[in-house]
C-alpha positions as CSV (number, residue, x, y, z in Angstrom):
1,X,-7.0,14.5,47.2
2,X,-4.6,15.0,50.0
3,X,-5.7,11.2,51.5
4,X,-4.5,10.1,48.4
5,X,-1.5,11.5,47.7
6,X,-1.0,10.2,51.3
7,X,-1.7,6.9,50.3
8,X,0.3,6.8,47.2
9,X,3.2,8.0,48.9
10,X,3.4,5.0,52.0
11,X,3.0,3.0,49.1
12,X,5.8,4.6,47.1
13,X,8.5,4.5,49.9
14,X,6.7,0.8,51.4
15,X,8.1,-0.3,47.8
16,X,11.3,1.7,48.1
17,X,12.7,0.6,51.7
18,X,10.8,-2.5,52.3
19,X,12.5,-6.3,50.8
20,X,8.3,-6.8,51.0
21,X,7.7,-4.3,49.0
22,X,10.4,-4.8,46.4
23,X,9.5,-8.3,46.0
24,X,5.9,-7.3,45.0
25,X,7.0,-4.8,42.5
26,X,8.9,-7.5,40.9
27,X,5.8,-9.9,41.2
28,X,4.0,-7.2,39.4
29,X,6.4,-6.8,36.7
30,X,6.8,-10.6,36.3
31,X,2.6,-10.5,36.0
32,X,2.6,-8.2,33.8
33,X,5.2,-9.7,31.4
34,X,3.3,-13.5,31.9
35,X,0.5,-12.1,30.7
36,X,1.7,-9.6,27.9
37,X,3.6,-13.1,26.6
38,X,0.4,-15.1,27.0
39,X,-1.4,-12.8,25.1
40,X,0.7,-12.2,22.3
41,X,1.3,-15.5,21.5
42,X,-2.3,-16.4,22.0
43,X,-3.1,-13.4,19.1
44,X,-0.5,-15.3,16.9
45,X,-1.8,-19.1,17.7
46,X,-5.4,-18.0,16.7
47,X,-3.9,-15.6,13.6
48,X,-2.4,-18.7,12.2
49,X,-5.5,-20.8,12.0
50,X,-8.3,-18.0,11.1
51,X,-8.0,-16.0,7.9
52,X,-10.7,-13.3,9.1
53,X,-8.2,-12.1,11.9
54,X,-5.3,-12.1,9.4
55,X,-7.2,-10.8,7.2
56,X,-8.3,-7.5,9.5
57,X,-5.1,-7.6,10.6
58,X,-3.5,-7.5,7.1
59,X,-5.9,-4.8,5.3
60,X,-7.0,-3.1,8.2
61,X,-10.5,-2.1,6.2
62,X,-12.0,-1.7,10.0
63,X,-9.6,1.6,10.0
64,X,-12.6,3.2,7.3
65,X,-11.6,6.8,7.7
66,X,-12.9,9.0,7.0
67,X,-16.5,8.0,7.2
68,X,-19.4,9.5,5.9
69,X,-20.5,9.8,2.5
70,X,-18.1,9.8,-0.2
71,X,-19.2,11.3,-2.6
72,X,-16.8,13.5,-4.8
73,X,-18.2,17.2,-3.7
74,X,-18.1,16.4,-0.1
75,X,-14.1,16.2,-0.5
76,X,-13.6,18.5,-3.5
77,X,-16.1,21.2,-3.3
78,X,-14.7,23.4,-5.5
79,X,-13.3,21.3,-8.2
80,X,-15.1,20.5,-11.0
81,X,-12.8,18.5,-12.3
82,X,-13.3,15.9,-9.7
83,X,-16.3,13.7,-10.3
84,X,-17.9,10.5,-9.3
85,X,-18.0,7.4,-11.6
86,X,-20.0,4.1,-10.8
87,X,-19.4,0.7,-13.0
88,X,-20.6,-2.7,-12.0
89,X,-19.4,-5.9,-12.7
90,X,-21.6,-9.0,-13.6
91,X,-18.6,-11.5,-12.2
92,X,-18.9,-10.0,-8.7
93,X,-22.0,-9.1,-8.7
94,X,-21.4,-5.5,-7.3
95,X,-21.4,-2.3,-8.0
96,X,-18.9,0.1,-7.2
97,X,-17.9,3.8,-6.8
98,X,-15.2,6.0,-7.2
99,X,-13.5,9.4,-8.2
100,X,-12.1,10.4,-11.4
101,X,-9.8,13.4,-11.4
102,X,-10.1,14.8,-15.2
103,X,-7.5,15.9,-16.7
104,X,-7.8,19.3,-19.0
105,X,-8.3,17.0,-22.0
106,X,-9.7,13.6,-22.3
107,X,-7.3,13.0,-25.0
108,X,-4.7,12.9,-21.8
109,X,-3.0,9.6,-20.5
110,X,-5.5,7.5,-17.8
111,X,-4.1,6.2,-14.6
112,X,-5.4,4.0,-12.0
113,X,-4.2,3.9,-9.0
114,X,-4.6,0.9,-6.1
115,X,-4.4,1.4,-2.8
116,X,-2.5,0.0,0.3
117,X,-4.1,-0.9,3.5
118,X,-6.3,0.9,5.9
119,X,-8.8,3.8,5.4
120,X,-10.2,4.4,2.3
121,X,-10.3,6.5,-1.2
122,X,-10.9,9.6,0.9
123,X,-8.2,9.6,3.1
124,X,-6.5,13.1,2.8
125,X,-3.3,12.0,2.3
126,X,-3.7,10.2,-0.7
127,X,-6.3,12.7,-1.5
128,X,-2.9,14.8,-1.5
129,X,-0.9,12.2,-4.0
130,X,-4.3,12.0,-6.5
131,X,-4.0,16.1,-6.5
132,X,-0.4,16.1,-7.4
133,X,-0.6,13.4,-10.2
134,X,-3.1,15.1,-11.6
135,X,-2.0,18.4,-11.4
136,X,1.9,17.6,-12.0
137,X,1.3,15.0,-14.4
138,X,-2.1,16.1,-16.6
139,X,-3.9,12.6,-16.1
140,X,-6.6,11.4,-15.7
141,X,-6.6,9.8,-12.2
142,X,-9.3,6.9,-11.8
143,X,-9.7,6.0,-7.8
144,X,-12.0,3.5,-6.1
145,X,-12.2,1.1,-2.5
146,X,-11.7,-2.8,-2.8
147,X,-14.4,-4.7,-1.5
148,X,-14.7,-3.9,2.4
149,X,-13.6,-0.3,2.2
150,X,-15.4,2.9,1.6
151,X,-18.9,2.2,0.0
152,X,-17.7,-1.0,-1.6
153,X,-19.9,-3.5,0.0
154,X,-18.1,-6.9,0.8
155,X,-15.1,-9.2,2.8
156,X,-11.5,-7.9,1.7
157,X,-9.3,-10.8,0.1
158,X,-6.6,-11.2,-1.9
159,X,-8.5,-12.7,-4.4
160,X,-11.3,-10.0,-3.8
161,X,-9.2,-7.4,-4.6
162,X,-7.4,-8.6,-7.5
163,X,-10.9,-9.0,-9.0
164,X,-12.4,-5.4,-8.1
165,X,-9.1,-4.0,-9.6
166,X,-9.7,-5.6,-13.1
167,X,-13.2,-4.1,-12.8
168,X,-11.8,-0.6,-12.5
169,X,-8.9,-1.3,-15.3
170,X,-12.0,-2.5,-18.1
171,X,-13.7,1.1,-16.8
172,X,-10.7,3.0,-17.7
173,X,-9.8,1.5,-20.8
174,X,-12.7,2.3,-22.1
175,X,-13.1,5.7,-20.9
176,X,-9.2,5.8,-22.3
177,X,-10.3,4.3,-25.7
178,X,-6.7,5.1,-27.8
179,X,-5.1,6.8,-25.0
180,X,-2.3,5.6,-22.8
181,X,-3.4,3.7,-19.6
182,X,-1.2,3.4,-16.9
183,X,-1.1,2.2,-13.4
184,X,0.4,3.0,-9.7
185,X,0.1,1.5,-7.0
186,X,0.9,1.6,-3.3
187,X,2.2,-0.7,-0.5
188,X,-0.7,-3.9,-0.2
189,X,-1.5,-2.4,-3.7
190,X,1.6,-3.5,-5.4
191,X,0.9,-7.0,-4.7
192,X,-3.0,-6.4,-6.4
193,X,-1.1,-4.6,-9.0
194,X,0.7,-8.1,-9.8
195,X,-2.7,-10.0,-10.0
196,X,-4.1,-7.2,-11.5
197,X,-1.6,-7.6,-14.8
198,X,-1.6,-11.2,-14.4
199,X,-4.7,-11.8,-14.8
200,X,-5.2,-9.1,-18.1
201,X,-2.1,-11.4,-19.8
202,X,-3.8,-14.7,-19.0
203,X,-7.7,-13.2,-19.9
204,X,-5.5,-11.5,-23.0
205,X,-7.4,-7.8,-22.0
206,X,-5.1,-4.5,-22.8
207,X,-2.1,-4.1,-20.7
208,X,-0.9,-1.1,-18.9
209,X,1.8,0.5,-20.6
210,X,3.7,1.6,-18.1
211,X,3.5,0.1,-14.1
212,X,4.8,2.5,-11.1
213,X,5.6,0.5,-7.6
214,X,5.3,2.8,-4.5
215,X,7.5,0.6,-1.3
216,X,6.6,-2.6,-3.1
217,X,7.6,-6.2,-1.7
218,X,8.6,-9.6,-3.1
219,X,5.8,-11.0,-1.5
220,X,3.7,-10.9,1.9
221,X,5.5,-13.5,3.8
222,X,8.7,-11.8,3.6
223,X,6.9,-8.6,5.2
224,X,5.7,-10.8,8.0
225,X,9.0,-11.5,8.6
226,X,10.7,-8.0,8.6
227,X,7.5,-6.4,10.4
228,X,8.1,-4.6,13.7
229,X,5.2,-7.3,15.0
230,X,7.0,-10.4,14.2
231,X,10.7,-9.3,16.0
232,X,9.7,-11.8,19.1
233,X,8.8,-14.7,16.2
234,X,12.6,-14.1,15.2
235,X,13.7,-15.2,18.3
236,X,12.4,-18.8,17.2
237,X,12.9,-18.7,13.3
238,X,11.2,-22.3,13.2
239,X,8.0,-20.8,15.1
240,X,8.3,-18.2,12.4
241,X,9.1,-20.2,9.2
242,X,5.4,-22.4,10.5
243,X,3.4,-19.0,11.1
244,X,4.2,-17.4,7.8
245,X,3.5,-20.7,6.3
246,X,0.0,-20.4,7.3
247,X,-0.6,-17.0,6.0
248,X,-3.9,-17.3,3.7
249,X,-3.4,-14.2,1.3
250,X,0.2,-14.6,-0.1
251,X,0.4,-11.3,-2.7
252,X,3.4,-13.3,-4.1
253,X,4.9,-10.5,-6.3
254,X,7.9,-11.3,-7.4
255,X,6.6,-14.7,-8.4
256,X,4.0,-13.1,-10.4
257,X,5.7,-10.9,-12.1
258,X,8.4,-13.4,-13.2
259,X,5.3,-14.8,-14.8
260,X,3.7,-11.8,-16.5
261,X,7.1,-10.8,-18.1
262,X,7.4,-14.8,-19.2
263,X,4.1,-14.7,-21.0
264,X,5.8,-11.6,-22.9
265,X,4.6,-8.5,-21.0
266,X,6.5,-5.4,-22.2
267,X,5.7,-2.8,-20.2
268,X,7.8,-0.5,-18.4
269,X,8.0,-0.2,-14.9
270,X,9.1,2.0,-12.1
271,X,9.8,1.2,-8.5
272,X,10.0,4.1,-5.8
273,X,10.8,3.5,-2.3
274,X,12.2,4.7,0.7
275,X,15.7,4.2,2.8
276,X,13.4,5.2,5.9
277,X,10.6,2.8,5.3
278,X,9.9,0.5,8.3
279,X,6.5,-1.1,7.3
280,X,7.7,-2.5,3.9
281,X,11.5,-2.5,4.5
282,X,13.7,-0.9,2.0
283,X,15.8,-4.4,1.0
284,X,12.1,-6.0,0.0
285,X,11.4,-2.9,-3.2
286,X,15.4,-3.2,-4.0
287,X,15.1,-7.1,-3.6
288,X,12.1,-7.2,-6.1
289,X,13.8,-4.8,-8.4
290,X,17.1,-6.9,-8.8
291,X,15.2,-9.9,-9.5
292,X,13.2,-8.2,-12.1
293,X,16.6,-6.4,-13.8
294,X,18.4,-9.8,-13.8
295,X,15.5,-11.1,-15.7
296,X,15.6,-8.2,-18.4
297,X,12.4,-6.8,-17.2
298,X,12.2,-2.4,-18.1
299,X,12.5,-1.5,-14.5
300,X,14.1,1.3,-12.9
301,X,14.6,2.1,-9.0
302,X,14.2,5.5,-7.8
303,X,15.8,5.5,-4.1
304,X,14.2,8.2,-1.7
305,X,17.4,8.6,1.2
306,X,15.4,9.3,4.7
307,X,11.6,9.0,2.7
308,X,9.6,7.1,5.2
309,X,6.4,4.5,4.1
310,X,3.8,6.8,3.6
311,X,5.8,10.0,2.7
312,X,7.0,9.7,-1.0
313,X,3.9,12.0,-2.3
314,X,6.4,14.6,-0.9
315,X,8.7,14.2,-3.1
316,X,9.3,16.1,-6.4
317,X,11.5,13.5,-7.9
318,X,8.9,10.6,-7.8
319,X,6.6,12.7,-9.9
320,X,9.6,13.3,-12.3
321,X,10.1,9.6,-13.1
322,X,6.9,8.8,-13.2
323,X,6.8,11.8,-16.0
324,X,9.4,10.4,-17.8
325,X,8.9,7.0,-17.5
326,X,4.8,7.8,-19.3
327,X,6.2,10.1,-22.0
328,X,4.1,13.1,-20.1
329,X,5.6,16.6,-19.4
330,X,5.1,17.8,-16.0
331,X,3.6,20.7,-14.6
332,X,5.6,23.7,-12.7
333,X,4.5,23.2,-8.9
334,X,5.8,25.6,-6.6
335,X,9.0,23.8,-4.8
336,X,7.7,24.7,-1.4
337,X,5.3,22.0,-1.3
338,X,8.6,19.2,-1.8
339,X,10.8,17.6,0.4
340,X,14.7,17.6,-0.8
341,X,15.9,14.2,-0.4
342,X,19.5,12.2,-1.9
343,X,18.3,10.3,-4.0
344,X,19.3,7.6,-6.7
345,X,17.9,6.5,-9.7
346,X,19.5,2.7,-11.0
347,X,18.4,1.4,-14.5
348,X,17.5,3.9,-16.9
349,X,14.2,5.3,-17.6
350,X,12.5,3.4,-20.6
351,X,9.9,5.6,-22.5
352,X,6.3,3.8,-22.9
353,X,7.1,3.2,-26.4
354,X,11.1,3.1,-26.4
C-alpha cells in the first residue's frame, strides 16, 4: 500500500510540475473526449437505422423490476381485495395477466390504467398510485404489462401495445357491464391511451367516458427533441430534424386525438403534469392541452408547481380532479401522506355526463 501511494504521488506531482506531464494529462483528456464523441454518435448512427435498439431504448422493458412471480398475493398479502385476472385474445394470440383492485361494490366505476416505460405492473411506486385510486377514489382499478413486460410474453411496439391495451379495455367493459369505465394513463401510456381510443371509435366498441393524462406529450418526436439525451443533437438541428425522422414508433398524440374528437368522441378529459418534469417537459402536456381546448375538446389542465415526472401520485389535488372530473366522491386520506404544491387548474372540470 505504501509503494503505491508512492507511486501515485511521483505521478501526481510528474503531472503537476512537468510541461511532459501536463501535455499527457491533456492527451488523456482529449482521448477520453474522442472516444466519449465516437461512441455517442456511433449509439445514435445505429439507433437511427435499427428499431430493436430504439425500441429498448424507448420502453426500457429490459428494466423488468421487480422480478419474480407476479402474482397478486406475492405483492398484496393481506388484501383481499386485490386479485389476479387472466383474459386472452384470439387477434394476438396471447394470453395475459394482471391485477384488479376491487372496489367495495362492483356496482363502482372501472378504471384502467396504462403504463409508461420501464419495469412492470409491480413496481411499488405505481403499486403506491393503484392503492390511492382505489382507496381515494372507490374503483375498480384493472392493471396489466404490454407485451415484453412482466409475464406478458412478446417484443414491445407501438403497435403491440396499442393492441394489448384494447384487450384489457373489452375485459373491463365487460366486467363493468352498465357501470362507468374510465381510463388513466401515464407518460409512454398516454400515447397508447390515443391508439387505445382511436381504435374503439374506428372498430365502434364502448368509449371511456372520461380520459386522465398523467405528463402527456404531443407526440414522441418532440420528446426526442427536449430529452436530456438529444441536447448534443441540438447543436446540429439538421442532424436532429434527420434522426427523429427515423424514429419507428411515433405515439403521435396530438394527431390522434385531433382525430378521435373529429369522428365525434365526447369524453371528458383531464391532463395533470408537472412544472418540474424533465423526462416529458412541462411545455409538451400544456402544448397538447391548448391544441385540444382550441379545438373545443372537454379538457382541463391541472398544473403541479415543483411536481417532478414520476411524483404526481403524491399529490392530493390530482386525486381531486380526477374525482370530480368521474362524478365519484373521494375518500378522507390522512394529509400526511401528500405533498403541498401551487398549483393551477385552466378549463373547467366537465362532469362525465355534463
Amino acid at each position: 500500500d505504501e509503494l503505491h501511494a508512492l507511486i501515485l504521488n511521483c505521478w501526481r506531482v510528474q503531472t503537476e510540475t512537468s510541461p511532459l506531464g501536463k501535455r499527457w494529462d491533456i492527451m488523456a483528456w482529449m482521448v477520453a473526449a474522442t472516444l466519449a464523441i465516437s461512441g455517442y454518435v456511433s449509439l445514435v448512427a445505429y439507433a437511427a437505422f435499427s428499431a430493436s435498439l430504439q425500441r429498448a431504448i424507448m420502453f426500457l422493458n429490459w428494466v423488468n423490476l421487480p422480478l419474480g412471480p407476479l402474482a397478486a398475493a406475492r405483492f398484496y398479502p393481506d388484501d383481499p381485495t386485490v386479485v389476479d385476472v387472466t383474459t386472452s385474445s384470439k387477434a394476438t394470440g396471447l394470453t395475459y395477466n394482471g391485477w384488479c383492485l376491487q372496489a367495495s361494490s362492483p356496482d363502482r366505476p372501472w378504471l384502467l390504467w396504462l403504463s409508461g416505460n420501464g419495469s412492470n405492473r409491480a413496481h411499488p411506486g405505481r403499486r403506491l398510485l393503484y392503492d390511492r385510486l382505489h382507496r381515494h377514489l372507490d374503483v375498480n382499478v384493472l392493471v396489466f404489462d404490454y407485451r415484453g413486460f412482466g409475464d406478458t410474453p412478446g417484443s414491445p411496439a407501438e403497435a403491440h401495445a396499442i393492441e394489448d391495451a384494447v384487450v384489457f379495455w373489452k375485459y373491463l367493459c365487460k366486467q363493468a357491464g352498465a357501470n362507468a369505465c374510465h381510463l388513466i394513463a401515464h407518460s409512454l401510456g398516454t400515447g397508447v391511451a390515443a391508439g387505445l381510443v382511436e381504435t374503439l371509435v374506428q372498430q365502434g366498441l364502448r368509449q371511456p367516458d372520461t380520459v386522465t393524462l398523467l405528463t402527456p406529450f404531443t407526440r414522441i418526436t418532440d420528446v426526442v427533441k427536449y430529452h436530456i439525451i438529444s441536447q448534443p443533437l441540438r447543436l446540429l438541428p439538421p442532424i436532429l430534424r434527420w434522426f427523429r425522422g427515423t424514429i419507428v414508433d411515433k405515439f403521435d398524440s396530438r394527431g390522434r386525438w385531433q382525430r378521435i374528437h373529429e369522428a365525434g368522441f365526447e369524453g371528458s378529459m383531464l391532463v395533470v403534469h408537472g412544472t418540474n418534469d424533465w423526462v416529458v417537459p412541462y411545455r409538451l402536456g400544456h402544448r397538447l392541452y391548448q391544441t385540444l381546448k382550441a379545438a373545443q375538446v372537454k379538457i382541463s389542465l391541472l398544473t403541479l408547481d415543483g411536481a417532478s415526472h414520476n411524483a404526481l401520485r403524491h399529490y392530493e389535488e390530482m386525486f381531486l380532479a380526477m374525482g370530480k372530473l368521474m362524478s365519484v366522491p373521494t375518500q378522507h386520506m390522512s394529509t400526511s401522506v401528500w405533498k403541498t404544491s401551487l398549483t393551477k387548474l385552466e378549463g373547467a372540470l366537465v362532469l362525465k355526463n355534463g
